[in-house]
N, C-alpha and C positions, 0 to 999 in steps of 0.2 A: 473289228471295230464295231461297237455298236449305233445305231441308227438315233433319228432325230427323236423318233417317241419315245426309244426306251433312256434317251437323255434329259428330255424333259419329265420325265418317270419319278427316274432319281432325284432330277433336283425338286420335285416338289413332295417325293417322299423327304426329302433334308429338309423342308422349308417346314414342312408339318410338324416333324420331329423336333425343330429347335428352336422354333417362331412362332408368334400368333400375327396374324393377317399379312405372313408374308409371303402369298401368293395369290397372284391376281389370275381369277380363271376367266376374264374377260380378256385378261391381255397377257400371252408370254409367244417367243421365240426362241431359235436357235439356232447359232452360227457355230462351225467352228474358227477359232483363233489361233494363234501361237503367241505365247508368252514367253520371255526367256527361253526359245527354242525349246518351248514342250509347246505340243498343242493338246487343247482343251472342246470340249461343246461349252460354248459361254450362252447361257440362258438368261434372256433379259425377261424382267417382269416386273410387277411393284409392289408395295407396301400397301396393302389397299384391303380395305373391308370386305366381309363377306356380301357376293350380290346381292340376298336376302337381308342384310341390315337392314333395322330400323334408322327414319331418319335422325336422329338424336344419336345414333353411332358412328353416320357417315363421316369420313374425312378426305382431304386430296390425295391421291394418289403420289409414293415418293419411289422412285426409282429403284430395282436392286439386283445384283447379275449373279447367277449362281455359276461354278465352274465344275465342271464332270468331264472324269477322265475317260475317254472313247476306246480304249483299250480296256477298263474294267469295270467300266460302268459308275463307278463310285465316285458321286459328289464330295469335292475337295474342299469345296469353300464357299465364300461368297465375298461382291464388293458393293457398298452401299454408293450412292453418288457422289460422295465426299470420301473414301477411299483408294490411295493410291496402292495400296495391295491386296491380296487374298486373304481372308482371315477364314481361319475354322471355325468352328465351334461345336461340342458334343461329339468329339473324336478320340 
């Protein structure tokens, strides 16, 4: 099983790779969960600008959970705050 850093690792090599400003390096964690009897590292963070913005770029910060499999390291997904399932993307 892999550990809490090399979870949050992966999900923010996913967020890089398939997002723009969607990850917050002022704010993230990592729990694990069970979803339909698989468990996941579910990493909570948000939609949020680079800390170096300019103020004319800033905006609120919106919620967003990435899910990484602890058996293989590989971010699965993600859920925005208005989703009730995992979706992929760039898989």
């Amino acid at each position: 099983m892999i550990d809490e850093q090399k979870a949050l690792a992966a999900a923010k090599a996913y967020a890089d790779k398939n997002f723009e400003n969607c990850w917050d390096e002022a704010y993230h964690e990592a729990s694990l969960v069970e979803i339909d009897n698989v468990q996941y590292w579910e990493i909570d963070t948000n939609i949020a600008p680079p800390l170096d913005a300019p103020f004319n770029e800033q905006f609120f910060p919106s919620p967003i959970k990435y899910y990484v499999n602890p058996e293989t390291g590989e971010c699965i997904g993600y859920k925005g705050h208005r989703h009730k399932k995992i979706y992929t993307r760039g898989r």
